[in-house]
DSSP file (Angstrom, degrees, kcal/mol; ACC not computed):
  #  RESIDUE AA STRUCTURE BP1 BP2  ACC     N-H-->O    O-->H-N    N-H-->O    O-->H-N    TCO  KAPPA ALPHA  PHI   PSI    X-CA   Y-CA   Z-CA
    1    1 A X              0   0    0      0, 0.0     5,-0.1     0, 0.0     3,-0.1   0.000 360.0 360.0 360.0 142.4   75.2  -18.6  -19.3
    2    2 A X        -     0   0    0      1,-0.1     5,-0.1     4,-0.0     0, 0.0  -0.216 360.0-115.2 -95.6 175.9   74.8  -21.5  -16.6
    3    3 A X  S >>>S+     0   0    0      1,-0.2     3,-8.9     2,-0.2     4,-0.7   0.869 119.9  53.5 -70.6 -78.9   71.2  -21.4  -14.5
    4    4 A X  T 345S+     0   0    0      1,-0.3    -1,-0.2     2,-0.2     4,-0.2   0.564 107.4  48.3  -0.7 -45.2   73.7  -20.6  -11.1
    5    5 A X  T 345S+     0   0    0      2,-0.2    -1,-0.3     3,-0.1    -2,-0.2   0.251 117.2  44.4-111.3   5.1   75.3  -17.5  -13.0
    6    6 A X  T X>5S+     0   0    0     -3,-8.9     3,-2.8     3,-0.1     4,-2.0   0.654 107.6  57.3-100.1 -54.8   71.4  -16.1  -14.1
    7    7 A X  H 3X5S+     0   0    0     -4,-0.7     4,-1.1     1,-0.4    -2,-0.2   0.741 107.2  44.5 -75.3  -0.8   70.0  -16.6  -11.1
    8    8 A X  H 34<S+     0   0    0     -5,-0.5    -1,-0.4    -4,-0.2    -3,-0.1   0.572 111.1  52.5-110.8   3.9   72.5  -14.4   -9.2
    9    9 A X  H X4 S+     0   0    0     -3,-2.8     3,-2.0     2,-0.1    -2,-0.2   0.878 106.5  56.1 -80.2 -39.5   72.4  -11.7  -11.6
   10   10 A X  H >< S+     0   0    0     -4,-2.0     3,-2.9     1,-0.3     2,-1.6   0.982 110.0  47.6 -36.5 -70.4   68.5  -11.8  -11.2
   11   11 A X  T 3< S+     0   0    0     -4,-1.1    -1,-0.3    -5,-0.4    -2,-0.1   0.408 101.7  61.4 -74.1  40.1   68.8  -11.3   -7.6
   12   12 A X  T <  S+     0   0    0     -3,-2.0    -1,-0.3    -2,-1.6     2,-0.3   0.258  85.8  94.9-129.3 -25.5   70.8   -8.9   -8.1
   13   13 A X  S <  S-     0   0    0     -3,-2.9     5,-0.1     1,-0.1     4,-0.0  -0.715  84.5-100.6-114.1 131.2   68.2   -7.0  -10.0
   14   14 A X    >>  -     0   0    0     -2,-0.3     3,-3.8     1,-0.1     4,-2.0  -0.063  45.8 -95.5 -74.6 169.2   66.2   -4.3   -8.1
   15   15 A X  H 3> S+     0   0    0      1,-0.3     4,-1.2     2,-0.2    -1,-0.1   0.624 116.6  47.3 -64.5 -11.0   62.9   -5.5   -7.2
   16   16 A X  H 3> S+     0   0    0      2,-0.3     4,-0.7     1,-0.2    -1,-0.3   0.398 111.9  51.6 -62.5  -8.0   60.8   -4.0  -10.2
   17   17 A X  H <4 S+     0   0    0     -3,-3.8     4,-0.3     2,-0.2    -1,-0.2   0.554 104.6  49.5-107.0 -33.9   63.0   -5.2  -12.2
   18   18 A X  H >X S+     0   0    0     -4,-2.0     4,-2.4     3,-0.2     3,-0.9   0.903 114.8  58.3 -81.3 -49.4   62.7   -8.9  -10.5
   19   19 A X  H 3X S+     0   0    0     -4,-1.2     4,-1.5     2,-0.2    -2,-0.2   0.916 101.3  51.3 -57.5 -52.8   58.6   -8.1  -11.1
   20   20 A X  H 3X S+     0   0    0     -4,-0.7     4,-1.6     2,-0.2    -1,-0.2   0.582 106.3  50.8 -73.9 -19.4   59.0   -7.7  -14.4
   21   21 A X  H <> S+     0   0    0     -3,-0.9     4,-1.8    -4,-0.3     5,-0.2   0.891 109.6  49.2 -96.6 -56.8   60.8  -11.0  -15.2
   22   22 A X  H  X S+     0   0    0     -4,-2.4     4,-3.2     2,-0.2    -2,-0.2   0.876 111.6  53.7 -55.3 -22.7   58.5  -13.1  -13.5
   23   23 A X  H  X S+     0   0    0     -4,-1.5     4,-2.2    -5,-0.3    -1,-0.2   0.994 107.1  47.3 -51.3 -78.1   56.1  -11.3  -15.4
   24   24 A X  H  X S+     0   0    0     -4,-1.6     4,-1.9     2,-0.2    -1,-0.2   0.748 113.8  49.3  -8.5 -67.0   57.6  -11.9  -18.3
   25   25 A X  H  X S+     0   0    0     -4,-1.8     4,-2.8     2,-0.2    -2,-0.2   0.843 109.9  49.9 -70.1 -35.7   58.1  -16.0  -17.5
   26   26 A X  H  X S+     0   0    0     -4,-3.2     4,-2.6    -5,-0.2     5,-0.4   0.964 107.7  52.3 -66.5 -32.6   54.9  -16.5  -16.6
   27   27 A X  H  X S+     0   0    0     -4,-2.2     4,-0.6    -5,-0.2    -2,-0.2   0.836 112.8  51.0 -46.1 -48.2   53.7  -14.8  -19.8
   28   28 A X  H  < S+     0   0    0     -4,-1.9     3,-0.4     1,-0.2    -1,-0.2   0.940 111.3  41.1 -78.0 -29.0   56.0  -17.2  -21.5
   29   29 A X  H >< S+     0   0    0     -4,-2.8     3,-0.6     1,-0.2     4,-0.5   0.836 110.1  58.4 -66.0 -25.0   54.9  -20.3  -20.0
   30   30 A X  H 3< S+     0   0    0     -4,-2.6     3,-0.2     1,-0.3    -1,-0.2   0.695 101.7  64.3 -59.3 -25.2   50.9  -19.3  -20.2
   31   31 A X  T 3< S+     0   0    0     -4,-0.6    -1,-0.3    -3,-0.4    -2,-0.2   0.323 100.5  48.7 -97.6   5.4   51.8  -19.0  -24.0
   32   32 A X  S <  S+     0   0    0     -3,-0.6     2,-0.5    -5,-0.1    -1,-0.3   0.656  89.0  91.8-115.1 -16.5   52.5  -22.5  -24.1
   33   33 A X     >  -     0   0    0     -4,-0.5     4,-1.5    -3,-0.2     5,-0.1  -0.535  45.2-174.5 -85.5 119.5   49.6  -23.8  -22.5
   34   34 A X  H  > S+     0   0    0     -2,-0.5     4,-0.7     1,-0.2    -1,-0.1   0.714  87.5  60.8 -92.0  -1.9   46.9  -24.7  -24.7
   35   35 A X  H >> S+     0   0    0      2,-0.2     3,-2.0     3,-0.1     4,-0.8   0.994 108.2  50.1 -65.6 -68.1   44.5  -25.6  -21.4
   36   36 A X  H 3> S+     0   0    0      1,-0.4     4,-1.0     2,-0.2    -2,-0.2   0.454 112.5  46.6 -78.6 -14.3   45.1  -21.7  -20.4
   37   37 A X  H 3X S+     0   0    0     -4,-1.5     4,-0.5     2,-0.2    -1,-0.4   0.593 105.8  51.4 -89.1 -18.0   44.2  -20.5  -23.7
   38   38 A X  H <X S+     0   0    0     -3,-2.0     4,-1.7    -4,-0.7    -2,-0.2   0.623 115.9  42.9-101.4 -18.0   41.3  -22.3  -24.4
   39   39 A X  H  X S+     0   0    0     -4,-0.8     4,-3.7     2,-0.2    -2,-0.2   0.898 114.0  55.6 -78.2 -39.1   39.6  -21.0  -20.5
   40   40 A X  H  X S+     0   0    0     -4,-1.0     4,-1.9     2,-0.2    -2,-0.2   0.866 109.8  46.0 -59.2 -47.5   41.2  -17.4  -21.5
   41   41 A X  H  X S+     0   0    0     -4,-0.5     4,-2.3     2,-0.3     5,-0.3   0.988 113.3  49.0 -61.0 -84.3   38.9  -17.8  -25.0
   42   42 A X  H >X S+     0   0    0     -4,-1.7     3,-1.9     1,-0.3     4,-1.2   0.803 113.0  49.8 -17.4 -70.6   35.7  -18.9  -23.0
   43   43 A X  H >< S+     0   0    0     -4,-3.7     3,-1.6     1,-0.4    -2,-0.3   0.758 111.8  41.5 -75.1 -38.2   36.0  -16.3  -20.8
   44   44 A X  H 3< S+     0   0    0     -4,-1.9    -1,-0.4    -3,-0.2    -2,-0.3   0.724 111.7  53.1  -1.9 -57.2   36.3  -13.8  -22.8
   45   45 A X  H << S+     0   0    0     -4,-2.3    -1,-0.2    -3,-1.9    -2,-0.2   0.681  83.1 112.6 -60.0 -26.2   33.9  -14.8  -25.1
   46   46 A X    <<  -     0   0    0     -3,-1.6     3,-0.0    -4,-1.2     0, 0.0   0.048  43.9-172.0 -40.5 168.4   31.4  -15.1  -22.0
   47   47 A X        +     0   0    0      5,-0.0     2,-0.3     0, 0.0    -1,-0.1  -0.084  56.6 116.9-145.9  25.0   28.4  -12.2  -22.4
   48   48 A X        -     0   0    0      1,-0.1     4,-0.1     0, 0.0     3,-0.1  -0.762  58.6-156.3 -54.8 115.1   27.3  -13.6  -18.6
   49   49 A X  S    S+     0   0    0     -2,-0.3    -1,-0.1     2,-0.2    -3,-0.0   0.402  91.5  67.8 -89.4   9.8   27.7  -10.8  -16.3
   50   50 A X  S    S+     0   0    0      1,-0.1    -1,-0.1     3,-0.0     0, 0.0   0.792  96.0  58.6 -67.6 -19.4   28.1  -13.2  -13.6
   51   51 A X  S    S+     0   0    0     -3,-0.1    -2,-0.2    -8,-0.1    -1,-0.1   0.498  88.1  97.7 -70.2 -20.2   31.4  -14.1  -15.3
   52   52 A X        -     0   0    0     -4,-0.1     2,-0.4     1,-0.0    -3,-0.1  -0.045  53.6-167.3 -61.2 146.7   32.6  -10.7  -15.1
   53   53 A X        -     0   0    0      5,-0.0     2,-0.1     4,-0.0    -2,-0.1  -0.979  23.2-123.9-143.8 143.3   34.9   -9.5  -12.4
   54   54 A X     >  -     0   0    0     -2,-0.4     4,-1.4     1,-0.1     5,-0.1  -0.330  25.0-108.2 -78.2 177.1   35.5   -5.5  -11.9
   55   55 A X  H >> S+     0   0    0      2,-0.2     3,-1.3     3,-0.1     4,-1.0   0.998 121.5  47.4 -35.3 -70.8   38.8   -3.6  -12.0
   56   56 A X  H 3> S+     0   0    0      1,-0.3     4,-2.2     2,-0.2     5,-0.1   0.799 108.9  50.5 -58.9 -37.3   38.6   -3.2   -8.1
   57   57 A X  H 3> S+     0   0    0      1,-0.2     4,-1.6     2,-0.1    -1,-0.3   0.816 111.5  52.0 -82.5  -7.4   37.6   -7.0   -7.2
   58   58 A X  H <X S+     0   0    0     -4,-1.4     4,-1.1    -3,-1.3    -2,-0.2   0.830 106.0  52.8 -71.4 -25.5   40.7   -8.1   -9.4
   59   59 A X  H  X S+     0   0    0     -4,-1.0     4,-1.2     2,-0.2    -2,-0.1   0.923 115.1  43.7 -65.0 -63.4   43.0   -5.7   -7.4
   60   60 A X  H  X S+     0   0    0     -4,-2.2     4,-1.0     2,-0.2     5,-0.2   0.811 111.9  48.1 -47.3 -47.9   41.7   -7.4   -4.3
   61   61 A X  H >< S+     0   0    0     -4,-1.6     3,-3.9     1,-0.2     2,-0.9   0.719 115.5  47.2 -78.9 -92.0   41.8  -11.0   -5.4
   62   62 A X  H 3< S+     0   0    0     -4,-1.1     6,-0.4     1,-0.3    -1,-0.2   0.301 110.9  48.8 -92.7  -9.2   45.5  -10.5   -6.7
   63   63 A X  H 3< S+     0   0    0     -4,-1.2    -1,-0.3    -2,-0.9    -2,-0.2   0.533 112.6  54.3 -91.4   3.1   46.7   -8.6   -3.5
   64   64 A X  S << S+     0   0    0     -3,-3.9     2,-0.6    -4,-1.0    -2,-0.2   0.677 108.3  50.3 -89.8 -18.8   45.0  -11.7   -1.4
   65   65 A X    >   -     0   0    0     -4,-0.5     3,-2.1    -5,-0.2    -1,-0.2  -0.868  66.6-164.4-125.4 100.5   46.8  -14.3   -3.2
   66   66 A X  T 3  S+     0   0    0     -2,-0.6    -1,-0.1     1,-0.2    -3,-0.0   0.616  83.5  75.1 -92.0  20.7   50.5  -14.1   -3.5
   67   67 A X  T 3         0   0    0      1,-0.2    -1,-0.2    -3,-0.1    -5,-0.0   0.258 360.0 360.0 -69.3  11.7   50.4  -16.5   -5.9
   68   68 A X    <         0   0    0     -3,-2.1    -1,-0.2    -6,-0.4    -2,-0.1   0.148 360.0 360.0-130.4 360.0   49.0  -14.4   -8.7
């Protein structure tokens, strides 16, 4: 399939469905990044609760930025 003939079935696709492929693509590109895995590690690993973020302030930062 040519890029042209994906990207109009993608928009084509209702919009949860359009959510769920970028999801997807970023997921795959994160999974290649050894940068983003090694900060993921850290933070995770942290046992700083200053490092911490709740549910509710992630909700907020990711409906302020519509890059995330």
């Amino acid at each position: 399939m040519k890029m042209a003939e994906l990207m109009k079935e993608v928009a084509g696709l209702p919009i949860q469905q359009q959510n769920e492929l970028a999801a997807y693509l970023l997921h795959l590109r994160l999974s290649q990044d050894p940068n983003w895995h090694k900060e993921m590690g850290r933070r995770l690993d942290s046992k700083s609760s200053e490092n911490w973020l709740s549910l509710d302030d992630w909700k907020k930062e990711l409906e302020s930025d519509p890059q995330k």
